[in-house]
C-alpha positions in Angstrom: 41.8 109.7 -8.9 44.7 111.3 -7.9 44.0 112.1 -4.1 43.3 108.6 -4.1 46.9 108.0 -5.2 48.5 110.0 -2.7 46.2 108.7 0.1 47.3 105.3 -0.9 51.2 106.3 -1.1 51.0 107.4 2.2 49.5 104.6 3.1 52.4 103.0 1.7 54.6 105.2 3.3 53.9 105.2 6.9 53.8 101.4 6.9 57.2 101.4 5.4 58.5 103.2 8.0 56.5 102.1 11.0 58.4 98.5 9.6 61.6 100.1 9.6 61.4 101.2 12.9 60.4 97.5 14.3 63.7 95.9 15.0 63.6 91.9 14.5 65.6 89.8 17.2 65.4 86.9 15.2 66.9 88.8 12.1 69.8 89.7 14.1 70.5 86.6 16.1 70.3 84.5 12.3 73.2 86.9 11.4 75.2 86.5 15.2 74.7 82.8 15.0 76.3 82.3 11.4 79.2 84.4 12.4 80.0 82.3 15.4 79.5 79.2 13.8 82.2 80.1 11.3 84.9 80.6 13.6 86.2 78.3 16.0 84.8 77.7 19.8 87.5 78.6 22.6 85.5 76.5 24.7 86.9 72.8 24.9 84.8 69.9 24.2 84.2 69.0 28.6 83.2 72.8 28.5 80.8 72.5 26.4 79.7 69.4 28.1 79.5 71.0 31.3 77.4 74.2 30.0 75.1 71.7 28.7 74.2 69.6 31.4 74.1 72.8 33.4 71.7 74.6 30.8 69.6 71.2 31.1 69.3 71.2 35.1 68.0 74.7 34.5 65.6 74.0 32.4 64.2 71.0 34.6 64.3 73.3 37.5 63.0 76.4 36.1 60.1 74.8 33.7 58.0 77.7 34.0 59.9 80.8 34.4 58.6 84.3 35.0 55.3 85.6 36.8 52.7 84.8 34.1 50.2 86.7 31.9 47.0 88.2 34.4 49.4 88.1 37.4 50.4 91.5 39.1 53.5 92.6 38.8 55.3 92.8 41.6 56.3 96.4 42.9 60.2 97.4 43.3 62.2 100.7 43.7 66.0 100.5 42.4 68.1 102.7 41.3 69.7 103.3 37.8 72.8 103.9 36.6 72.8 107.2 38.0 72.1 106.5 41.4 68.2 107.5 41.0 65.3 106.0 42.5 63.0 104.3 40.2 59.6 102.7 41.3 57.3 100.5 39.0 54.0 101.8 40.6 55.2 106.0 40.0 56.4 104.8 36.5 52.7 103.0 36.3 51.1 106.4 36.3 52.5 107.4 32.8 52.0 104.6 31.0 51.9 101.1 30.5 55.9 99.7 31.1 57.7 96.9 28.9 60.0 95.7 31.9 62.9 93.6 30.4 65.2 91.5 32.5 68.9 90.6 31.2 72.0 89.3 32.0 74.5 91.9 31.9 76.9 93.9 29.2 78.9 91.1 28.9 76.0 88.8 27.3 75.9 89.4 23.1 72.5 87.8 23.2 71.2 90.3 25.6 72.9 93.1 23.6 71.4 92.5 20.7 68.3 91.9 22.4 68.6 95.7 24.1 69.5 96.9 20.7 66.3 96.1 18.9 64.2 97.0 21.4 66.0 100.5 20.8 65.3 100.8 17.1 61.6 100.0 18.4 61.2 102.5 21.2 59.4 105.1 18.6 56.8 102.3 18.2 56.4 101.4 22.4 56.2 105.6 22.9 53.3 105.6 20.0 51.1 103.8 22.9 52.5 105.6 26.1 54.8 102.5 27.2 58.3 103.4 28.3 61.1 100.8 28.1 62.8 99.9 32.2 65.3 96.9 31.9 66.7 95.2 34.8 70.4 93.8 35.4 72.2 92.7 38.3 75.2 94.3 37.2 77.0 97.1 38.9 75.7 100.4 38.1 79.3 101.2 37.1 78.9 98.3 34.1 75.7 100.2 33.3 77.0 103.5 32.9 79.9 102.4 30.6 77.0 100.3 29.1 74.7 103.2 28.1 77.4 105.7 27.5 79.3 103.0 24.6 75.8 102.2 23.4 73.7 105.3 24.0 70.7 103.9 25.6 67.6 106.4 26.2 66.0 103.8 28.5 66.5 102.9 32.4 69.0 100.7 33.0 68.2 99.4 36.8 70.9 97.2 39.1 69.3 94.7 41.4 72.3 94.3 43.3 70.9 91.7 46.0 68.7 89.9 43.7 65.5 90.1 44.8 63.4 91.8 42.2 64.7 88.8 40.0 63.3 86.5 43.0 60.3 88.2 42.9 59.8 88.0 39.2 60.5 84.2 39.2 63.5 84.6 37.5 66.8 84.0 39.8 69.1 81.6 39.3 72.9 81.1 40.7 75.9 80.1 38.9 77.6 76.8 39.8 81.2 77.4 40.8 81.8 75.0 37.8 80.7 77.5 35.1 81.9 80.5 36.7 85.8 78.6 36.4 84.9 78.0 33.0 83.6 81.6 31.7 86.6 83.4 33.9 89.2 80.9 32.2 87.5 82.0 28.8 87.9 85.9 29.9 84.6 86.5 31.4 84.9 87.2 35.2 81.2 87.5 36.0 82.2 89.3 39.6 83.7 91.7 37.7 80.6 92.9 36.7 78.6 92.0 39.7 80.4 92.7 42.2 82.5 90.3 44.3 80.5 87.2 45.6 77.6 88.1 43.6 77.2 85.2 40.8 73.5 84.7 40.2 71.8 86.0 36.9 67.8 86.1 36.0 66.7 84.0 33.3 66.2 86.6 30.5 62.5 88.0 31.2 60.5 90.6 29.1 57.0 91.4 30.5 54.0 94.4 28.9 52.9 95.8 31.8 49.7 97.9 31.8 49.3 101.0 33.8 46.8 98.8 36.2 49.8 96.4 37.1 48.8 93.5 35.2 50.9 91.4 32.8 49.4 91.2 29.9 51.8 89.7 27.9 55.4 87.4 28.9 58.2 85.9 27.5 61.4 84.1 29.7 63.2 80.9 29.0 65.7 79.2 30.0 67.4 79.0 26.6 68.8 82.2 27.4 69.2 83.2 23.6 65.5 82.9 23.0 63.6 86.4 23.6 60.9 88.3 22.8 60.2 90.0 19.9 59.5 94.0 19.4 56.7 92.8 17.3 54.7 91.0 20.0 55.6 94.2 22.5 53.9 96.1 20.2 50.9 93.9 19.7 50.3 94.0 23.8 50.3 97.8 23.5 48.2 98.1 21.4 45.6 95.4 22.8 46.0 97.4 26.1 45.3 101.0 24.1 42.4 99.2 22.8 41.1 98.1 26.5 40.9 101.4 28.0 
């Protein structure tokens, strides 16, 4: 009787923290979302017009986004903050690879996004999968990014776009909301470098070590993302595959 209460405690225990280690996106953008909707918009109400119409020609211009589950992933060598080469197909070879496209430092949505991802690395390394994101800020952003927020993950630039072309994920910026976010105090060449004003549509992809996409998530509703929880459920389908 008793080794049956301690089996079940740890039981108990492990699933506890396995939980605990699982961050929730949706958790933390329910708390983000009732903080800025309790203090005042600095955009105007044309703004806000604007950024709508503009989020809505996205949408019907990018109705699909993202390569798509079974599809290859395409291959790419950038570098990192650090000025290192990384390539998918070498990173492959160790282990299945949860590739995550965002925005830049500047985004809250995609720092929160980064964040819980983070508290759910210990979970992605229980199945071999390493955690490579993708930005097309500078790789100066990104250092002052991973130093302020002490990131254990890659942190790549694409700095002329075209791994976010490649994923089916680029977009540019009309010169009508980049006036608007510099004259709200967000200079999007100031992290991109001058001239450079496109952005992916925020992407996360499981990749298994064979190339394959095996499970997707990018939207045009930039503060929707994917959930550690369904990262996690990919892995362990693809652990189960082998």
């Amino acid at each position: 009787m008793r080794n049956t209460i301690i089996i079940i405690f740890s039981m108990l225990v492990s699933t506890l923290t396995a939980s605990q280690e699982v961050g929730s996106y949706q958790k933390s953008f329910n708390t983000l979302m009732q903080k800025m909707n309790s203090t005042p918009s600095k955009f105007s109400a044309e703004e806000k017009e604007t950024m709508k119409k503009a989020a809505k020609d996205l949408a019907e211009s990018l109705p699909n986004p993202g390569i798509q589950v079974g599809q290859k992933a395409p291959d790419f060598s950038l570098k990192n903050a650090f000025g290192e080469e990384v390539i998918l197909q070498t990173e492959l070879k160790k282990g299945p690879v949860v590739l995550v496209f965002y925005r830049g430092a500047w985004c809250p949505f995609c720092n929160m996004h980064l964040h819980v991802l983070q508290e759910s690395l210990g979970e992605f390394r229980k199945y071999g999968a390493q955690l490579i994101t993708i930005t097309p800020q500078t790789p100066d952003k990104s250092v002052e990014q991973i130093k302020k927020d002490d990131y254990p993950f890659e942190v790549l630039s694409d700095l002329d776009n075209s791994v976010m072309k490649e994923y089916k994920l680029y977009f540019e910026l009309s010169k009508e909301l980049l006036d608007i976010y510099k004259n709200n105090g967000l200079d999007i060449e100031a992290f991109n470098g001058k001239n450079h004003t496109a952005l992916p549509i925020p992407g996360s992809f499981v990749i298994d070590s064979k190339g394959i996409v095996r499970a997707m998530q990018a939207d045009s509703d930039y503060k929707v993302r994917m959930e550690p929880k369904v990262i996690i459920d990919a892995l362990i389908k693809i652990s189960k595959d082998k």
